[in-house]
N, CA, C and O atoms as a CHARMM CRD file, in Angstrom:
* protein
*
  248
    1    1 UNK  N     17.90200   1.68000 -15.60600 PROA 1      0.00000
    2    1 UNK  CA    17.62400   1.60100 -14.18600 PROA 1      0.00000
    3    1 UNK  C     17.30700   0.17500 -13.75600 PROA 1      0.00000
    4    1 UNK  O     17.52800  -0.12700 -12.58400 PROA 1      0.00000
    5    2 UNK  N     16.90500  -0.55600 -14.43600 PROA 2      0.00000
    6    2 UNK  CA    16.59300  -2.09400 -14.16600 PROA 2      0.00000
    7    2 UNK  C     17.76300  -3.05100 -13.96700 PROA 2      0.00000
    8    2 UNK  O     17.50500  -4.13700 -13.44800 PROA 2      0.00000
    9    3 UNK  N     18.85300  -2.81200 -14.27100 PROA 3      0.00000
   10    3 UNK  CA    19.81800  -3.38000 -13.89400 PROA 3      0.00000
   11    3 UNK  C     20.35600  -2.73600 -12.54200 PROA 3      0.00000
   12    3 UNK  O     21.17500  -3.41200 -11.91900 PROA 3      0.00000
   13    4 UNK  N     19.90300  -1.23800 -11.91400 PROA 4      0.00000
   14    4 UNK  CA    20.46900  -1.23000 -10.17300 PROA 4      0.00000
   15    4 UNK  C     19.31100  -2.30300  -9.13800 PROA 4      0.00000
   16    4 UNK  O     19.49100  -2.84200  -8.04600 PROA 4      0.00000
   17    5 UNK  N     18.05000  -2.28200 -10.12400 PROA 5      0.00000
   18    5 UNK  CA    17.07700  -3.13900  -9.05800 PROA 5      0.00000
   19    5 UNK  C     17.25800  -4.54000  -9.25200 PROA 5      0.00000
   20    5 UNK  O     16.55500  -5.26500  -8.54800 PROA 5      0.00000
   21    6 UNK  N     18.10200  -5.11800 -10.10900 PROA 6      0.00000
   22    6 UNK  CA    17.76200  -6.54400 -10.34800 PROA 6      0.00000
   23    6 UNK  C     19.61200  -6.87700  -9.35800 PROA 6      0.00000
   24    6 UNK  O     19.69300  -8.02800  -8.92800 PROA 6      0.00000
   25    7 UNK  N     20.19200  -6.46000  -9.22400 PROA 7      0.00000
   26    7 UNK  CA    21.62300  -5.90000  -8.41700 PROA 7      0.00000
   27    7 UNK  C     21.05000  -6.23400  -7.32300 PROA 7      0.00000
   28    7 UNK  O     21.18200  -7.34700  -6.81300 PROA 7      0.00000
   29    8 UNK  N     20.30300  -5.23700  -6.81700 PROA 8      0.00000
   30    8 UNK  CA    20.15600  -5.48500  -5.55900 PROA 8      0.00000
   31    8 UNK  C     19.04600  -5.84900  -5.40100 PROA 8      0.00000
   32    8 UNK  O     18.37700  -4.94000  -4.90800 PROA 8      0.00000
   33    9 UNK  N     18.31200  -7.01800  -5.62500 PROA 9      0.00000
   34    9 UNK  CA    17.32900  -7.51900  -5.53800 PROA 9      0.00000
   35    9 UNK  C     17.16200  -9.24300  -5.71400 PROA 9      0.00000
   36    9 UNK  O     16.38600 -10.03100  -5.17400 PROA 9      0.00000
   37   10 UNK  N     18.16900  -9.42000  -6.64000 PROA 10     0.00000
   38   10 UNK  CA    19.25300 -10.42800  -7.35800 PROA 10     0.00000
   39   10 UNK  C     18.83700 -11.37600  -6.26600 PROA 10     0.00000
   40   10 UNK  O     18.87000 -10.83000  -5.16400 PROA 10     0.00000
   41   11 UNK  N     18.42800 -12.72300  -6.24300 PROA 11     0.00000
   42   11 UNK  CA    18.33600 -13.91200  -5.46700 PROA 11     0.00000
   43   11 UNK  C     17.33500 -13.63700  -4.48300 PROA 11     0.00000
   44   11 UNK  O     16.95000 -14.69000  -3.97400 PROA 11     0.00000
   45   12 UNK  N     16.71000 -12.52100  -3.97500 PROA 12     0.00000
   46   12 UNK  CA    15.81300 -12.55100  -2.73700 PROA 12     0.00000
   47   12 UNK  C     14.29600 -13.13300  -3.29700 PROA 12     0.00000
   48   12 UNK  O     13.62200 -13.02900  -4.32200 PROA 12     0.00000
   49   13 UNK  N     14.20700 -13.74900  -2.08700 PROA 13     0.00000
   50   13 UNK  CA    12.36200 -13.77800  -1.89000 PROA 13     0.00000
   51   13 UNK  C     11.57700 -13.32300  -0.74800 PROA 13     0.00000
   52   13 UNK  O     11.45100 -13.61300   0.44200 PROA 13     0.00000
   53   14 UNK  N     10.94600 -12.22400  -1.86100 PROA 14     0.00000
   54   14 UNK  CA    10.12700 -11.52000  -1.53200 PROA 14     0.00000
   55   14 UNK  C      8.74500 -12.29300   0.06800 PROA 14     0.00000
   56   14 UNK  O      8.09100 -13.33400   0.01900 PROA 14     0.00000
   57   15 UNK  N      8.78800 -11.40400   1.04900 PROA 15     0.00000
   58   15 UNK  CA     7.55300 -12.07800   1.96200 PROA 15     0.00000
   59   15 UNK  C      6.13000 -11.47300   1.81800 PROA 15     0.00000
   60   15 UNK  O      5.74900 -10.40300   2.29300 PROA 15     0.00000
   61   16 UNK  N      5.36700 -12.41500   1.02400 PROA 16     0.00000
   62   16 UNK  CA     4.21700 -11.85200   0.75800 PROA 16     0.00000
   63   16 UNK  C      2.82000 -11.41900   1.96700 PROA 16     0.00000
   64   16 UNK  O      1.75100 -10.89000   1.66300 PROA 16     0.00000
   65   17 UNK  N      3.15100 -11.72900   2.97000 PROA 17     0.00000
   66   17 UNK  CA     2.09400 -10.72100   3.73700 PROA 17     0.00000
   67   17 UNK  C      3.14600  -9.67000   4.40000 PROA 17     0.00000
   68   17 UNK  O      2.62700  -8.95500   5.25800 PROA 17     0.00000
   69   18 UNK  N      3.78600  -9.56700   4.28800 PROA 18     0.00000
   70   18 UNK  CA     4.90600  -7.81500   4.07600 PROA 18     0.00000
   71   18 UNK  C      4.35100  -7.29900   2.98000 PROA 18     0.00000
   72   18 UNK  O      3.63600  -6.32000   3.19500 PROA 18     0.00000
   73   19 UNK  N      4.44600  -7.62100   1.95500 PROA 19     0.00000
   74   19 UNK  CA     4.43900  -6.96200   0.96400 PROA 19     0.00000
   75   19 UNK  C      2.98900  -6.35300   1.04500 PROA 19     0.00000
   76   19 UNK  O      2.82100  -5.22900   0.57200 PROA 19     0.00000
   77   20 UNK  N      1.58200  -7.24600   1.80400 PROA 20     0.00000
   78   20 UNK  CA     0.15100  -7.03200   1.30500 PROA 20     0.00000
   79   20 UNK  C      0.12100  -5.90500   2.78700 PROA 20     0.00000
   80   20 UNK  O     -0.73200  -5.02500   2.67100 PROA 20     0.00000
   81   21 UNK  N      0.72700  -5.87100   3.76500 PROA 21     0.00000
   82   21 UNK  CA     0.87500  -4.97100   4.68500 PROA 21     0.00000
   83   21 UNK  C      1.30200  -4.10300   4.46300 PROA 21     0.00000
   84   21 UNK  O      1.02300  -3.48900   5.49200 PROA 21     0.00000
   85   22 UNK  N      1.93500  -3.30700   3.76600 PROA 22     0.00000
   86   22 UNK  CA     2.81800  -2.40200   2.86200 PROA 22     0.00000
   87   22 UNK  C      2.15100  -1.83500   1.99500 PROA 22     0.00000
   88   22 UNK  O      2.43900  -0.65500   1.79800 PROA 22     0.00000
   89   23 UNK  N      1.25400  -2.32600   1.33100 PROA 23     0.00000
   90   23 UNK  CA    -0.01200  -1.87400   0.33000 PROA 23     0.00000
   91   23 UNK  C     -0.08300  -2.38200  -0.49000 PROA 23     0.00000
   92   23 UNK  O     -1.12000  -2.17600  -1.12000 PROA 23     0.00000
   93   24 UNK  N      0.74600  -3.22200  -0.99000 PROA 24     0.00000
   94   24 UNK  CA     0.92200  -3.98600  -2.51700 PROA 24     0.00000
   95   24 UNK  C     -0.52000  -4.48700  -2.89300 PROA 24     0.00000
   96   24 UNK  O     -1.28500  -4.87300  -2.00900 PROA 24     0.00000
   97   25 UNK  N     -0.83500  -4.47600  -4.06400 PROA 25     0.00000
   98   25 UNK  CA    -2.21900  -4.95000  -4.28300 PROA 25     0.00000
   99   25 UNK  C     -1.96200  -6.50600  -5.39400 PROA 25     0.00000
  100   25 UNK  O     -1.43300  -6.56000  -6.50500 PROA 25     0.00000
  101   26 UNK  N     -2.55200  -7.58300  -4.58100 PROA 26     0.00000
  102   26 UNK  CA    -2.06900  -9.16300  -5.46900 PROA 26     0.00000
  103   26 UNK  C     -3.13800  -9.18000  -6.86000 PROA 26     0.00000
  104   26 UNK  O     -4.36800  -9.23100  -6.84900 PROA 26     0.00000
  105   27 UNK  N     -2.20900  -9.11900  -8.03700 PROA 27     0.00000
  106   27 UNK  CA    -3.32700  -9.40800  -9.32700 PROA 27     0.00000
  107   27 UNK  C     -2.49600 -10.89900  -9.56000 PROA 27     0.00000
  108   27 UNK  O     -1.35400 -11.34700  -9.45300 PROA 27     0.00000
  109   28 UNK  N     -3.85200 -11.34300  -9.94700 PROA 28     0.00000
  110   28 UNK  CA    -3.22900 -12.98600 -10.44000 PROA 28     0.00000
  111   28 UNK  C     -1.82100 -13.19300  -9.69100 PROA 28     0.00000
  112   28 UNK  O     -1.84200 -13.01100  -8.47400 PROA 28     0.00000
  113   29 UNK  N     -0.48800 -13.58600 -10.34300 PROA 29     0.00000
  114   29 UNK  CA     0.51100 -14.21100  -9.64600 PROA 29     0.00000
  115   29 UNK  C      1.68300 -12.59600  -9.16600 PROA 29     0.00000
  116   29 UNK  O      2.82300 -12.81200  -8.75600 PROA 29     0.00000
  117   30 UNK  N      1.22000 -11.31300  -9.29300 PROA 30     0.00000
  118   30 UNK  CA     2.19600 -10.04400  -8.94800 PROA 30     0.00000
  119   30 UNK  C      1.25400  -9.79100  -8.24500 PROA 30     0.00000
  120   30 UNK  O      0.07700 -10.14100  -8.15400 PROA 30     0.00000
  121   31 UNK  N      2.43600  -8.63400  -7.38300 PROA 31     0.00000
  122   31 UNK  CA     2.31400  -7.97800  -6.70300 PROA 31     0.00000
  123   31 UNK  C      2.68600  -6.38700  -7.31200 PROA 31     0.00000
  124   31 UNK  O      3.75100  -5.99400  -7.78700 PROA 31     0.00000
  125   32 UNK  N      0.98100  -5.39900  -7.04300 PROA 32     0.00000
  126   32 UNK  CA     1.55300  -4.14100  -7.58100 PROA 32     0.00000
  127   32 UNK  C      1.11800  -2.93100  -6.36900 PROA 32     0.00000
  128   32 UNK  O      0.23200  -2.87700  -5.51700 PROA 32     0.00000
  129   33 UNK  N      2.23800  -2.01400  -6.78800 PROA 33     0.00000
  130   33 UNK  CA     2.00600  -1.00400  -5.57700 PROA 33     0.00000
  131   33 UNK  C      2.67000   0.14600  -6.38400 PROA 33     0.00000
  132   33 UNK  O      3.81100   0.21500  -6.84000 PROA 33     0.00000
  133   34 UNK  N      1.39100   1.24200  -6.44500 PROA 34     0.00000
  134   34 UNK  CA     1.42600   2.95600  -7.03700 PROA 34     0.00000
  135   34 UNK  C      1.59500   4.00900  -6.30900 PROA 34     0.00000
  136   34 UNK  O      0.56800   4.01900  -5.63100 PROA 34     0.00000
  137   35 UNK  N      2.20800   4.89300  -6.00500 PROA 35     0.00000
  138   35 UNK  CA     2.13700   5.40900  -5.06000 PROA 35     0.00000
  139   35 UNK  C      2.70600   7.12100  -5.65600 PROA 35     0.00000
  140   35 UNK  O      3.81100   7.28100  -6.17500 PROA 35     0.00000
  141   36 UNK  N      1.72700   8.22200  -5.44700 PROA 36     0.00000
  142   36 UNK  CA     2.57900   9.49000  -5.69900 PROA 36     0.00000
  143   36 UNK  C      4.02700   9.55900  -4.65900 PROA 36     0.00000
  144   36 UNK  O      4.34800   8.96600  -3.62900 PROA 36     0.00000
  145   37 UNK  N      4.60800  10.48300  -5.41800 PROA 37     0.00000
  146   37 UNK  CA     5.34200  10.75600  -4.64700 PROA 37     0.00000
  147   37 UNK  C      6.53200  12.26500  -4.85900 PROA 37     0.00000
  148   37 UNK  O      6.53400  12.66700  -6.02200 PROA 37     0.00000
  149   38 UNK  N      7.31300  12.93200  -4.05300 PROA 38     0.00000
  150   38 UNK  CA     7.56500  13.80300  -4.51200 PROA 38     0.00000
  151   38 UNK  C      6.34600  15.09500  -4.19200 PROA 38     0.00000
  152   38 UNK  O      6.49800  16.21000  -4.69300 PROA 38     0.00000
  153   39 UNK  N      5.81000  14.94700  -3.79300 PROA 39     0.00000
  154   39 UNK  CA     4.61200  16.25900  -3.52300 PROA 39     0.00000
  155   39 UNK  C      3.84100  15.74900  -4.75100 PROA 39     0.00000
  156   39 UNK  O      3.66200  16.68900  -5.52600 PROA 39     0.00000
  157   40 UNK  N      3.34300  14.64900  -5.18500 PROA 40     0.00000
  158   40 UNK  CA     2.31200  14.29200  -6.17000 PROA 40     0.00000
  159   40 UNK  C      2.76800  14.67700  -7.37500 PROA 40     0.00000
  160   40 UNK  O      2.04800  14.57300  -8.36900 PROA 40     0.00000
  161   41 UNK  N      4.07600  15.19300  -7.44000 PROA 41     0.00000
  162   41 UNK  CA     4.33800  15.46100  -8.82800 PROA 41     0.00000
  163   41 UNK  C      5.34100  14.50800  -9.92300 PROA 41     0.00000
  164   41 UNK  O      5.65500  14.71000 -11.09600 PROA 41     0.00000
  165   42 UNK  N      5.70800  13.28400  -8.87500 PROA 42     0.00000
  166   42 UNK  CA     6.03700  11.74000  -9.61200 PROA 42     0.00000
  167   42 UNK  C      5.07300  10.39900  -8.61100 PROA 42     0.00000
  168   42 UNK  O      4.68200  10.11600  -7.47800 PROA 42     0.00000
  169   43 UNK  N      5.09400   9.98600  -9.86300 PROA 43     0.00000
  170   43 UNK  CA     4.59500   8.53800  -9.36100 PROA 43     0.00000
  171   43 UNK  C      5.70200   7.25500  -9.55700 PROA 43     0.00000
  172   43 UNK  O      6.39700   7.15200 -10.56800 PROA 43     0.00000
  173   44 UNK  N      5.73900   6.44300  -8.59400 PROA 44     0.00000
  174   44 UNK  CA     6.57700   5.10800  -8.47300 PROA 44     0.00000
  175   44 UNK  C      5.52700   3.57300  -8.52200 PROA 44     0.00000
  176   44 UNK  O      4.86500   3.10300  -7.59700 PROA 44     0.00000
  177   45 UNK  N      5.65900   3.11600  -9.76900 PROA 45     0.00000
  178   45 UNK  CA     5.61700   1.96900  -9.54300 PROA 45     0.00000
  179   45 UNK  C      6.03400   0.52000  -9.83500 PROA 45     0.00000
  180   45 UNK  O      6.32600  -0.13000 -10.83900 PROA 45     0.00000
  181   46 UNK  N      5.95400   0.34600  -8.78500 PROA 46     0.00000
  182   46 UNK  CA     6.54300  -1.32100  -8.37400 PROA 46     0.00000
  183   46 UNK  C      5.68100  -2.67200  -8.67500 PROA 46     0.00000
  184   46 UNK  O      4.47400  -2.84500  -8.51300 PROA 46     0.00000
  185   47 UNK  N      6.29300  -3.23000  -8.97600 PROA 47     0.00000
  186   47 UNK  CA     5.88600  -4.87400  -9.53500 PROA 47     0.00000
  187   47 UNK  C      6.70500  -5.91900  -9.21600 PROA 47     0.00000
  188   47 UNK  O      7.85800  -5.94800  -9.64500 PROA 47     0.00000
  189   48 UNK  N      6.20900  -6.88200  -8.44000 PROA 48     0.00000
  190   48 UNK  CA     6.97600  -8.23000  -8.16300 PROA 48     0.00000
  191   48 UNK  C      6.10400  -9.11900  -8.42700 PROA 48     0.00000
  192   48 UNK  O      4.99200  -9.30400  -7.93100 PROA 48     0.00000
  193   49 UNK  N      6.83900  -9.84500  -9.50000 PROA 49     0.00000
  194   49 UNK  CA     6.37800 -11.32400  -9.98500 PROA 49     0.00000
  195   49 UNK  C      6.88600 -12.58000  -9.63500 PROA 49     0.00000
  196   49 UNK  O      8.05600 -12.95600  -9.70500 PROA 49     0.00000
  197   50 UNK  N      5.99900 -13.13300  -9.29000 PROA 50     0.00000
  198   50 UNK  CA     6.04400 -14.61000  -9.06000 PROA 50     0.00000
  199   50 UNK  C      7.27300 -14.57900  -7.29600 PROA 50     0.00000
  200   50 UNK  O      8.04100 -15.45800  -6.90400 PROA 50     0.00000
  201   51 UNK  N      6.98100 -13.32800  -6.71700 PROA 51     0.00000
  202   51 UNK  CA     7.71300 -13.22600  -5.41800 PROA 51     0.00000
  203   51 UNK  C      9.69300 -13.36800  -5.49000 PROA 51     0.00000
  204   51 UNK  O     10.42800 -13.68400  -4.55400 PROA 51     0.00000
  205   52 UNK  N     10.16500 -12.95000  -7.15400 PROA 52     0.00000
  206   52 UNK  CA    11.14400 -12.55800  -7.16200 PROA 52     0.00000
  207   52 UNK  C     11.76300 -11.89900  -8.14300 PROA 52     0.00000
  208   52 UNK  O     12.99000 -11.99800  -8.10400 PROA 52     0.00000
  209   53 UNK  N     11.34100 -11.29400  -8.96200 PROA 53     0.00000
  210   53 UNK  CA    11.19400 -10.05700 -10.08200 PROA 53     0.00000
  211   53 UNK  C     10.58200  -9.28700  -9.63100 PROA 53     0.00000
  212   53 UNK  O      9.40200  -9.45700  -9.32200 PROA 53     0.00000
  213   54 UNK  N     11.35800  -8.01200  -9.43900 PROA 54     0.00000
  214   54 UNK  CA    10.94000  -6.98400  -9.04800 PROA 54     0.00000
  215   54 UNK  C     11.31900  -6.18100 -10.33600 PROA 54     0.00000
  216   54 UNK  O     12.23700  -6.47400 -11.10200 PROA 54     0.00000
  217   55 UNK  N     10.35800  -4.99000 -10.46700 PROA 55     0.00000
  218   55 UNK  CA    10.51100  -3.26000 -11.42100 PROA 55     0.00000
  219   55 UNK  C     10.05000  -2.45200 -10.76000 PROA 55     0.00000
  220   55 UNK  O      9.09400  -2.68600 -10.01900 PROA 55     0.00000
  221   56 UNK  N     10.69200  -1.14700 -10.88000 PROA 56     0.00000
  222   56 UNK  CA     9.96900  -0.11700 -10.39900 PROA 56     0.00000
  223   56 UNK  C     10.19700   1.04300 -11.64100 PROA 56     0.00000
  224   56 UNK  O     11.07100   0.94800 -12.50300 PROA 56     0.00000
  225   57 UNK  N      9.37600   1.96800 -11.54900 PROA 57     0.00000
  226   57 UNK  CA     9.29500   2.83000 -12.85600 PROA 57     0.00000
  227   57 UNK  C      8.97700   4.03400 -11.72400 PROA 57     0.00000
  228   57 UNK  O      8.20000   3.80700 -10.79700 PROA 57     0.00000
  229   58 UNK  N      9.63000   5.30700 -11.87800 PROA 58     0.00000
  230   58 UNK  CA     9.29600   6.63500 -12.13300 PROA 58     0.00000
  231   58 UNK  C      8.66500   6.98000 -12.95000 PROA 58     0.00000
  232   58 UNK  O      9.03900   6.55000 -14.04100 PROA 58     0.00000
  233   59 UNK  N      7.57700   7.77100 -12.98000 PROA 59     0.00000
  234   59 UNK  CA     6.71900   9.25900 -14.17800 PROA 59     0.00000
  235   59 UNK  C      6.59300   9.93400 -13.51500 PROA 59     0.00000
  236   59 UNK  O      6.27500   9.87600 -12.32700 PROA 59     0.00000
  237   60 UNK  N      6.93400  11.11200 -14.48300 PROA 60     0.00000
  238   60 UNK  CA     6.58000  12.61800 -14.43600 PROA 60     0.00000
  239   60 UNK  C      5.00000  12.66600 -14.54200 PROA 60     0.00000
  240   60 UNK  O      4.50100  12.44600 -15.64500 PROA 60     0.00000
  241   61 UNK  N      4.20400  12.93500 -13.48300 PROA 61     0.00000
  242   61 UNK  CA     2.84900  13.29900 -13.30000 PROA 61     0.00000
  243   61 UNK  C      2.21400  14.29800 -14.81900 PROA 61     0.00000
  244   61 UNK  O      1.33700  14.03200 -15.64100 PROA 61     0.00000
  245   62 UNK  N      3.15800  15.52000 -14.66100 PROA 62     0.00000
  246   62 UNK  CA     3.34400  16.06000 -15.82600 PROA 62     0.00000
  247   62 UNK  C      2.93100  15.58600 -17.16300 PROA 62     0.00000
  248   62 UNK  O      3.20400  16.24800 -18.16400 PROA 62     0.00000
C-alpha cells in the first residue's frame, strides 16, 4: 500500500497549519493523526515527516 501513497503524494509539500487544523498532532519534526474509523471497528494512521513523507496504516480494532 505504500507505494499508492508515495504515487500520489510524490513531490508535494505538505501545509502545516492545515495539517494542525485537521487534527494532526506535531511530535518533534512529524506530523501524526489517529483516527477510528469505519464504526470504530478500524483505525487509520497517518504520519508526515519532515512535511513530505507521508504513511498511512489501517488496523483491525479487532
Amino acid at each position: 500500500m505504500d507505494y499508492i501513497s508515495s504515487d500520489i503524494f510524490s513531490g508535494k509539500i505538505f501545509e502545516i497549519d492545515a495539517l494542525l487544523k485537521f487534527g494532526f498532532e506535531k511530535k518533534r519534526s512529524s506530523f501524526f493523526l489517529e483516527e477510528d474509523i469505519l464504526g470504530g471497528r478500524f483505525c487509520v494512521r497517518i504520519k508526515i515527516s519532515g512535511g513530505k513523507t507521508f504513511h498511512a496504516a489501517v488496523y483491525d480494532k479487532n
